[in-house]
Rosetta silent file (secondary structure, phi, psi, omega in degrees, C-alpha in Angstrom):
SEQUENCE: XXXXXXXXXXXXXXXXXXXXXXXXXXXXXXXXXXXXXXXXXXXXXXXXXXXXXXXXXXXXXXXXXXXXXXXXXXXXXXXXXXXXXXXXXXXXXXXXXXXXXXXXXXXXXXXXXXXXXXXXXXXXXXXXXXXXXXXXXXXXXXXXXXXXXXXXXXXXXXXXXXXXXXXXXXXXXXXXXXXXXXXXXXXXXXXXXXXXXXXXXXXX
SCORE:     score description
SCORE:     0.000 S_00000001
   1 L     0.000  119.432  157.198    0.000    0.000    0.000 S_00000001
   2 L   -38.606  159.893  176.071    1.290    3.270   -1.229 S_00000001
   3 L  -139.720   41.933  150.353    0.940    6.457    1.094 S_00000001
   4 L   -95.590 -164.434 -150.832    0.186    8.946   -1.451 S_00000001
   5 L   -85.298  160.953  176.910   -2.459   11.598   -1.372 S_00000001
   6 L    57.226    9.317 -176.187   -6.107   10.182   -1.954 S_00000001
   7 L  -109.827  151.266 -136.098   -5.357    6.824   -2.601 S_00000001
   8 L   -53.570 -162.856  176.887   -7.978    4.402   -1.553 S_00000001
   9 L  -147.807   83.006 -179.634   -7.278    2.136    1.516 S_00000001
  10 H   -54.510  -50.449 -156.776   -9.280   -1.045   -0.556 S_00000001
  11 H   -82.819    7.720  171.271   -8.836   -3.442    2.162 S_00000001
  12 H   -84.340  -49.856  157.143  -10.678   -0.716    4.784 S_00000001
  13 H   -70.103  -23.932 -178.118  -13.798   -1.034    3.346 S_00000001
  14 H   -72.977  -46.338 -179.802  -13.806   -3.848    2.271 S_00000001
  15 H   -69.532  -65.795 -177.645  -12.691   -5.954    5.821 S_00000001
  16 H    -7.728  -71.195 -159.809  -15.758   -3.050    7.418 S_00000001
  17 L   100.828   25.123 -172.784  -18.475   -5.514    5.209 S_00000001
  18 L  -135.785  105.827  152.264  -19.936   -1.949    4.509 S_00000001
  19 L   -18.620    1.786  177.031  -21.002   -0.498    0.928 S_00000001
  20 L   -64.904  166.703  163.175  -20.053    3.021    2.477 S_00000001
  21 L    -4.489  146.861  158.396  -18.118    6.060    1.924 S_00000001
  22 L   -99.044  163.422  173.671  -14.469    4.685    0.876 S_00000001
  23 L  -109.862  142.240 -179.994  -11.568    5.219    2.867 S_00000001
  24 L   -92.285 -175.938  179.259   -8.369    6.883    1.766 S_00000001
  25 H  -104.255  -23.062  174.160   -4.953    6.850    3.437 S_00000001
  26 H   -91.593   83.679  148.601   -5.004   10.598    4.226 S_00000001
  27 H  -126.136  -28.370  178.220   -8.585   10.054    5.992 S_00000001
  28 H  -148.441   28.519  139.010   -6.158    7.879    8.549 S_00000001
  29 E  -136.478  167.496  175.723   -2.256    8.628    8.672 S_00000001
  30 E  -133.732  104.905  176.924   -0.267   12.051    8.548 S_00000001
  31 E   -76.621  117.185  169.085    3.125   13.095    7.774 S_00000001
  32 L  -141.180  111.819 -157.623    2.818   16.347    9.438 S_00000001
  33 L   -87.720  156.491 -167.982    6.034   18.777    9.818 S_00000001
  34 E  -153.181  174.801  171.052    5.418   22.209   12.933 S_00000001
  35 E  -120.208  131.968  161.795    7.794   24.740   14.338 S_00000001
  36 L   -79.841  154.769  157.322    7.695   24.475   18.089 S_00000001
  37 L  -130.136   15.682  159.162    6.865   27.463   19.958 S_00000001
  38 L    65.197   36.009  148.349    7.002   26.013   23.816 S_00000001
  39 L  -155.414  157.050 -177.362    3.248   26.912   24.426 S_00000001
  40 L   -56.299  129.723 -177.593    0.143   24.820   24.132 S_00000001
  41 L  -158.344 -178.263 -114.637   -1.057   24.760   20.808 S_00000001
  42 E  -148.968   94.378  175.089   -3.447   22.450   18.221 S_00000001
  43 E   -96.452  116.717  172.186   -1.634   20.390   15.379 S_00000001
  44 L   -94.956   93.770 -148.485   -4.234   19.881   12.930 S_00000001
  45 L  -112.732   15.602  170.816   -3.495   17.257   10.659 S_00000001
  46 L    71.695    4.760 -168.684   -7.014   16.423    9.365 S_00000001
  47 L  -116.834  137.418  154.027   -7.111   12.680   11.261 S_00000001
  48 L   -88.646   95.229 -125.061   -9.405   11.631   13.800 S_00000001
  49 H   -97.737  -41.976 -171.709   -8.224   10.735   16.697 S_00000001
  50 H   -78.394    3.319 -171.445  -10.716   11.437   19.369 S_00000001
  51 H  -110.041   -5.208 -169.875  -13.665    9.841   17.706 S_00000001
  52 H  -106.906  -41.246 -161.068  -11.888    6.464   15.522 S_00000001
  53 L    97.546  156.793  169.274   -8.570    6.272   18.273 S_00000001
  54 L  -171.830 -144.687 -143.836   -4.898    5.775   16.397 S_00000001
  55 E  -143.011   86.455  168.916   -1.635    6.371   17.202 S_00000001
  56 E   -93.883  173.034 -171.894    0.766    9.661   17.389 S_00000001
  57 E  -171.662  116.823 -161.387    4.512    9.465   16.975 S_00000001
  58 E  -140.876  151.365 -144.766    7.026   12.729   17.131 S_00000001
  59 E  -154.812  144.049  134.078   10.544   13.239   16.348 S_00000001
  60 L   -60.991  109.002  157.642   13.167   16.744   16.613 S_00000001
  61 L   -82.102    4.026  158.345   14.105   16.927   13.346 S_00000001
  62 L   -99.227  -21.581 -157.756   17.479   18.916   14.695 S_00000001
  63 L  -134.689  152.444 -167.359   18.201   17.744   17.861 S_00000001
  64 L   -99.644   73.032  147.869   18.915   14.018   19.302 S_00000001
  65 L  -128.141  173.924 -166.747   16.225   13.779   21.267 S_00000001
  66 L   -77.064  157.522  162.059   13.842   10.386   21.647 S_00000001
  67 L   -77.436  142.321  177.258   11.226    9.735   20.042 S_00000001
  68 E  -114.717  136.902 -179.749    7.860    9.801   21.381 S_00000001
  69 E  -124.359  141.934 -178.894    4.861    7.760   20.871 S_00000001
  70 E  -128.538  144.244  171.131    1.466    8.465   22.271 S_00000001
  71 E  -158.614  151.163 -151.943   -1.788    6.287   21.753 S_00000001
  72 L   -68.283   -2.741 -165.130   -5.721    6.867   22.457 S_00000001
  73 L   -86.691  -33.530 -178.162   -5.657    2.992   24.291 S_00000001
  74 L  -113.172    0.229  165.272   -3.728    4.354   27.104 S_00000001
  75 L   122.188  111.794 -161.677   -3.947    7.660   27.300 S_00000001
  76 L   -55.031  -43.170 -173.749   -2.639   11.271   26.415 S_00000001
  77 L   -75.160   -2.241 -170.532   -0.219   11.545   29.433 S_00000001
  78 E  -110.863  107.358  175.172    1.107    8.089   28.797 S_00000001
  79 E   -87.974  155.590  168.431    4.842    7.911   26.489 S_00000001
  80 E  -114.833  146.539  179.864    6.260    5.413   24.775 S_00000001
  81 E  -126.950  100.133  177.532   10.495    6.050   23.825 S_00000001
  82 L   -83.719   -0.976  172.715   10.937    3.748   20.654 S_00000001
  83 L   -90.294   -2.971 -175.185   14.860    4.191   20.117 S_00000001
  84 L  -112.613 -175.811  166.966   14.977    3.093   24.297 S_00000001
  85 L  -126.938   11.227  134.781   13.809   -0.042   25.757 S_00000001
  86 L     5.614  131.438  156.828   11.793    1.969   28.679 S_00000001
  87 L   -80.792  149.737 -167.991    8.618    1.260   30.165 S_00000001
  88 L   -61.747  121.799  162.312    6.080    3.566   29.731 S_00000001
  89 E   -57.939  122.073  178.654    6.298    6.671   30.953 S_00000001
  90 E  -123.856  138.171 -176.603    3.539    9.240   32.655 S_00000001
  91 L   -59.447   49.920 -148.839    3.304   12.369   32.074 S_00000001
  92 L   -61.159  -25.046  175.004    1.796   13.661   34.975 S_00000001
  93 L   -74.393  -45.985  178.440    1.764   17.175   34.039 S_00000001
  94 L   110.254    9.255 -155.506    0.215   16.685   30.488 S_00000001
  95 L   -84.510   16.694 -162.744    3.275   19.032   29.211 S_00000001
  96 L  -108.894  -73.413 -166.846    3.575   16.529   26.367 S_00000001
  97 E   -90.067  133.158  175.988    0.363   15.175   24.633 S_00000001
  98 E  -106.941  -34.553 -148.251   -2.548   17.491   26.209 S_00000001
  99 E  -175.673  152.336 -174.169   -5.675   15.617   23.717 S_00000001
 100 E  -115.842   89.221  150.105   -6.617   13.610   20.503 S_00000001
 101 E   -55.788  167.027 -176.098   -8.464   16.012   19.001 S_00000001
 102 L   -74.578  -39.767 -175.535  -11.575   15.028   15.874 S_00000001
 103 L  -120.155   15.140 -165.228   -8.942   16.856   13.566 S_00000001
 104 E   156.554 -154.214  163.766   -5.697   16.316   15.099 S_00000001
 105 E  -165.655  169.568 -164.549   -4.350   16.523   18.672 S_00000001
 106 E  -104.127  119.457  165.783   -3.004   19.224   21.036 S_00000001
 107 E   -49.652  161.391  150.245    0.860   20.109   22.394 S_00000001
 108 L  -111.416 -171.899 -164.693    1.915   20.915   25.745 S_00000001
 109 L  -100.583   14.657 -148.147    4.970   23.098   26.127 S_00000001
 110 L  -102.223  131.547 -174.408    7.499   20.487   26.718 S_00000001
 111 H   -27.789  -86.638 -139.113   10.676   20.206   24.559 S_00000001
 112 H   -40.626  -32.831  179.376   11.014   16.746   23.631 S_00000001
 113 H  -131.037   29.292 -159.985    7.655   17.860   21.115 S_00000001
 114 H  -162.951   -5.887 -130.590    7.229   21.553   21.412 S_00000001
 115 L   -77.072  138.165 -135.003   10.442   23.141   22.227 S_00000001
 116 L   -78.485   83.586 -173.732   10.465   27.237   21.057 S_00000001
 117 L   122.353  -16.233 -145.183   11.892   27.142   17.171 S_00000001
 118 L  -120.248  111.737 -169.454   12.607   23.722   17.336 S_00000001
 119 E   -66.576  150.799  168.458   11.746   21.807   13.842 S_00000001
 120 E  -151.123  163.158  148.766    9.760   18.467   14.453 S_00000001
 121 E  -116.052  145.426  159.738    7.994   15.695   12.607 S_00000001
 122 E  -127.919  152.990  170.597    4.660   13.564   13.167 S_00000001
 123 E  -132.291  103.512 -173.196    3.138   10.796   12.285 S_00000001
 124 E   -88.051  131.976 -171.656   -0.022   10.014   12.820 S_00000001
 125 E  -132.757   94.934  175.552   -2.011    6.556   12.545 S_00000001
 126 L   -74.242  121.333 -178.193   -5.792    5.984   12.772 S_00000001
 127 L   -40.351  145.481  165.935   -7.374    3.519   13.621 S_00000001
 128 E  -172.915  129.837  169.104   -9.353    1.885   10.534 S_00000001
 129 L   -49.607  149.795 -164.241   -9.887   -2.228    9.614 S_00000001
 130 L    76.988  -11.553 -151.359   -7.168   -3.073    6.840 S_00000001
 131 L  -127.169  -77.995  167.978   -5.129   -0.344    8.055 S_00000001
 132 E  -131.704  152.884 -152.719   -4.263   -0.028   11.616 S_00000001
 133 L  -165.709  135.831  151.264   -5.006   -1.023   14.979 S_00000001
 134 L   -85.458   96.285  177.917   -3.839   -0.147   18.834 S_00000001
 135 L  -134.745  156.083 -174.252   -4.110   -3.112   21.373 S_00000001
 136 L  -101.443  162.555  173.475   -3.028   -3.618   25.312 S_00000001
 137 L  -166.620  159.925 -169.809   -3.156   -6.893   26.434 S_00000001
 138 L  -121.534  113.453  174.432   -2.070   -8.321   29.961 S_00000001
 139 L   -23.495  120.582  175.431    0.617  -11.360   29.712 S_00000001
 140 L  -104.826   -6.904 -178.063    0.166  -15.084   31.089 S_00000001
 141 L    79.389   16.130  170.402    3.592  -16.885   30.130 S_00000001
 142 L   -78.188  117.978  162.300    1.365  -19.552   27.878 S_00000001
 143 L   -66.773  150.261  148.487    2.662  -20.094   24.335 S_00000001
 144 L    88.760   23.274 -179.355    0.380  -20.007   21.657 S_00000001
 145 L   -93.980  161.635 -172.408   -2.330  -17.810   23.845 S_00000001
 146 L  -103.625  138.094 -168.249   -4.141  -15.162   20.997 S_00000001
 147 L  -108.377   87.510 -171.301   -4.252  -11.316   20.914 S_00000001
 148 L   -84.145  177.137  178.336   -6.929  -10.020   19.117 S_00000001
 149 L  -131.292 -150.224 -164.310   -7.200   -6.768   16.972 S_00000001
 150 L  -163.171   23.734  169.027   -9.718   -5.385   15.324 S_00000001
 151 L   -96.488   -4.978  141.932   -8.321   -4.942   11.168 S_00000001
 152 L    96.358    3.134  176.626  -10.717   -7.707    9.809 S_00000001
 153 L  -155.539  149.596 -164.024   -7.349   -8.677    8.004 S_00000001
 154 L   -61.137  152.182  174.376   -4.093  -10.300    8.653 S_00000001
 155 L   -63.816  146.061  138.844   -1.328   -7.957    9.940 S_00000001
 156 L   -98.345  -50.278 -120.617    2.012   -7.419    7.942 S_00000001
 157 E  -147.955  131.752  171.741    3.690   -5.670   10.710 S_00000001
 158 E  -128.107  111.503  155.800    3.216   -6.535   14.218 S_00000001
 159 E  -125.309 -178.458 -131.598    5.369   -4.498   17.281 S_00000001
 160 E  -142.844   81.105 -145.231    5.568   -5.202   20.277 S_00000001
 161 L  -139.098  140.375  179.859    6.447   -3.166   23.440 S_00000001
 162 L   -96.347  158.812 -156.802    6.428   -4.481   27.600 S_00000001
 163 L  -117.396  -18.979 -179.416    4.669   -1.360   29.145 S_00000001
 164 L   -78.648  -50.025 -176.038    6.365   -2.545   32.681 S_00000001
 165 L  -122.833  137.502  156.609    9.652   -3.746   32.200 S_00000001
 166 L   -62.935  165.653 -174.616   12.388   -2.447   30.336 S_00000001
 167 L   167.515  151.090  176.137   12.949   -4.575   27.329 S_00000001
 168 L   -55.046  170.192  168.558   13.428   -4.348   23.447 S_00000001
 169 L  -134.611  133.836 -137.165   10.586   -4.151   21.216 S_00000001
 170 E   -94.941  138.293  160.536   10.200   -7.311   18.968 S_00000001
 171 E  -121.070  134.046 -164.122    8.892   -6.906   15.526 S_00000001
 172 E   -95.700  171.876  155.970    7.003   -9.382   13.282 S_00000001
 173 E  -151.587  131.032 -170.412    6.768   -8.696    9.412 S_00000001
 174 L   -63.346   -5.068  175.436    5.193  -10.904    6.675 S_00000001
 175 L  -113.216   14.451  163.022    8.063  -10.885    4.836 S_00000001
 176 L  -116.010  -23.029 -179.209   10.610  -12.931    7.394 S_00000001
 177 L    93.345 -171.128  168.612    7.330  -14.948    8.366 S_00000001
 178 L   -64.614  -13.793  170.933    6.764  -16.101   12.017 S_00000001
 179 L   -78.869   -8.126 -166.243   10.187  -17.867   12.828 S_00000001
 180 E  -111.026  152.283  156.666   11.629  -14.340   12.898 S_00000001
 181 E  -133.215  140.127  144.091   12.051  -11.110   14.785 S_00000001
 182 E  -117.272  145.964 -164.368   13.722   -7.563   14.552 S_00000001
 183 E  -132.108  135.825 -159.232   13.642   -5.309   16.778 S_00000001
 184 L   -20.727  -57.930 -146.210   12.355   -1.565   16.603 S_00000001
 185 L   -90.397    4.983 -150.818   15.248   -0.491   18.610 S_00000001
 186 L  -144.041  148.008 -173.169   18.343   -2.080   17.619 S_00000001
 187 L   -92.833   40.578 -175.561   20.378   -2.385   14.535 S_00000001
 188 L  -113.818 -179.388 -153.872   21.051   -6.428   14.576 S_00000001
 189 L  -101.882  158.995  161.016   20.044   -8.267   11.469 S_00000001
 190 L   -62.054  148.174 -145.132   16.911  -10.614   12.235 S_00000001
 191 E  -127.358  109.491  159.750   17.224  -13.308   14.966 S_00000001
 192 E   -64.259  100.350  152.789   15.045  -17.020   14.341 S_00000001
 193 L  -164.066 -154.316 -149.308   13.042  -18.045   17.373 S_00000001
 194 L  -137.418   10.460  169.168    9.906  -19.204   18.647 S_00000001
 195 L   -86.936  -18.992  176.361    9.430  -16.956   21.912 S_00000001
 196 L   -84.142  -58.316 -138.019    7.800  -13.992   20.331 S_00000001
 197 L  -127.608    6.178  156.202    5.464  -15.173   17.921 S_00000001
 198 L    56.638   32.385  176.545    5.480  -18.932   19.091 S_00000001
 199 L    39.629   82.621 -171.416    6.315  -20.050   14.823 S_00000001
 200 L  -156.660  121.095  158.938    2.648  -18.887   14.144 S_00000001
 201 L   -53.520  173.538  156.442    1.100  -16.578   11.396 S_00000001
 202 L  -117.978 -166.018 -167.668   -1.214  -14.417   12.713 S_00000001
 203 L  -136.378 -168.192 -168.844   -5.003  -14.108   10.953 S_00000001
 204 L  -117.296    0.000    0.000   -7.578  -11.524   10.603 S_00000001
């Protein structure tokens, strides 16, 4: 699937079951470049966050700082650092993520996404079947127990993150298959085993 502008998302409508509007790929992600200016302010990127749920994700495009990920299952005040292997972080103040706005979502003042001056990128990811999906789940140490989602279609890309413990975060892809992992955070070539993903496709 392509990410240019207007083009369809077939397998969104299609997994739905619904004869409806169609959906496009800018109706649910956003490349969207800001200037910080280190007060609360409104990035409006045209995606909905507070009424479908997704995924934000924001980078300094000058300065070596981490990246942050935010997502509507857990909460504006709750980070994720995908270049660390950190447990999730809370925000208690809000200075990061304030809200998932219907058209976008709202800064706080805090450097790491907002900093005075200070170039950034985001990327935003909405929920929609075929396309993307956010889920928590709480571990039992069983192999072969099932996670469900909610895209109506098999994943290519599965990650992975412990929300508790530090630890790496393991990534599946349809194109090493299920014997394999890489992992978000780490430069090592993919590693064959059967502890992540238990040698199992996943389905839809």
């Amino acid at each position: 699937m392509s990410l240019f502008h207007k083009n369809i998302l077939a397998g969104a409508s299609g997994a739905a079951g619904g004869a409806g509007a169609a959906t496009y790929v800018d109706d649910v992600f956003s490349t969207f470049l800001y200037t910080g200016t280190a007060d609360t302010r409104d990035i409006a990127n045209g995606i909905d966050l507070d009424g479908e749920g997704g995924l934000v994700w924001i980078r300094s495009r000058i300065n070596n700082r981490n990246h942050q990920l935010f997502d509507t299952e857990r909460g504006v005040n709750n980070t994720l650092i995908s270049n660390g292997t950190g447990e999730a972080v809370f925000d208690a103040g809000g200075r990061k993520l304030q809200a998932f706005n219907d058209d976008g979502f709202e800064l706080g003042s805090d450097s790491l996404v907002n900093a005075n001056e200070e170039t950034y990128v985001s990327w935003t990811f909405r929920k929609a079947p075929g396309f993307f999906d956010v889920v928590t789940y709480t571990g039992n140490s069983t192999a072969g127990r099932t996670v469900p989602h909610n895209l109506g279609s098999v994943p290519g890309v599965i990650i992975v993150k412990n929300l508790s413990t530090p630890s790496n975060w393991p990534v599946f892809h349809r194109s090493l298959g299920a014997t394999k992992i890489v992992e978000l955070n780490e430069l090592d070539d993919a590693t064959t085993t059967s502890a992540y993903w238990n040698d199992t496709a996943p389905t839809s």
